[in-house]
N, C-alpha and C positions, 0 to 999 in steps of 0.2 A: 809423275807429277799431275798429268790430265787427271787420276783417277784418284788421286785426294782430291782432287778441285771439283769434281763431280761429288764427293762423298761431301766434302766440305756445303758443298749446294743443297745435296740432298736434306743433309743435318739443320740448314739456315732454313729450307722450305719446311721441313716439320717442325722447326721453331715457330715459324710464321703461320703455320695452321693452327699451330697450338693456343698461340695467340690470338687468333683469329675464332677459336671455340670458344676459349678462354674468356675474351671480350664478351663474344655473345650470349653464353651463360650467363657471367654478368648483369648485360642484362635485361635478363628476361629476371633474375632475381631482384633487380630494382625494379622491375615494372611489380613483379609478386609484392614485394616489399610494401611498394606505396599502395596498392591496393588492401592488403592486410592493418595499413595505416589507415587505412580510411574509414575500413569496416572496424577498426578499433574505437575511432573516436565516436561513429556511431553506435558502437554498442555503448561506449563509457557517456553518451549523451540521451541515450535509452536510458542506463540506472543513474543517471542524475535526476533525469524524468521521474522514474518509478521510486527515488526516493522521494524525490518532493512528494509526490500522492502518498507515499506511506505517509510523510511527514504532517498531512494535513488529514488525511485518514485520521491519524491518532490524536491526532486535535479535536475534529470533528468528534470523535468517539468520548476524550473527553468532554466533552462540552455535553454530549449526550448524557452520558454517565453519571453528571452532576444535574442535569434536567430529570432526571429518573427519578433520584436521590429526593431533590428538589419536590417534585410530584408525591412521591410516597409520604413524605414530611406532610401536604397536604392532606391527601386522603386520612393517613391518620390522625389529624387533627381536623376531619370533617368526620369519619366515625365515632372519633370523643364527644363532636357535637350533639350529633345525631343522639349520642345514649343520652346524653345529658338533655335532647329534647324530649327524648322517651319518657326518662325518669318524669320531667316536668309534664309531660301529659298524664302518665300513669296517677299522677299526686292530684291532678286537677280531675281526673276523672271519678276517682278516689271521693272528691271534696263533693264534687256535685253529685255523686250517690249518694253518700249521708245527708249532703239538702235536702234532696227530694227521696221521696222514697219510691220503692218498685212501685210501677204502675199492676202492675199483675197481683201484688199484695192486697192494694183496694180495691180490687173488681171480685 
């Protein structure tokens, strides 16, 4: 009978170690756990960060994009001008050489 009571002991102590691993593993997995929570929410509040910047990146880029646009519409209605003030001098230079005539003719 002692030596069930002894084996019975033995059996309840390596319950209780087991348990006693058991717990501790545990946790050391809930410390892992919350730690991996934490670097989570800072990465997930990193790409909310780096969305927003893309988000207004590509705002910006529009707004650019349409300023470009914008400018080129310019320029090419300032070189329309531009010919269009050529032509007008071409015709007036034009006019004042038939007025007068070469000076190198009458000398």
């Amino acid at each position: 009978m002692e030596n069930k009571a002894i084996n019975l002991q033995d059996k309840i102590q390596k319950l209780i170690d087991q348990y006693t691993s058991t717990k501790k593993r545990v946790e050391e997995l809930e410390a892992k756990v919350k730690g991996l929570t934490e670097e989570n929410m800072q990465l997930i509040s990193q790409i909310d960060s780096s969305n927003n910047s893309t988000a207004n990146l590509s705002e910006t880029n529009k707004q650019l994009e349409a300023k470009v646009k914008e400018l080129e519409a310019k320029v090419a209605e300032m070189q329309s001008s531009v010919q269009g003030f050529s032509s007008i001098a071409n015709d007036a230079i034009a006019q004042i050489d038939s007025l007068f005539p070469d000076l190198d003719e009458e000398a």
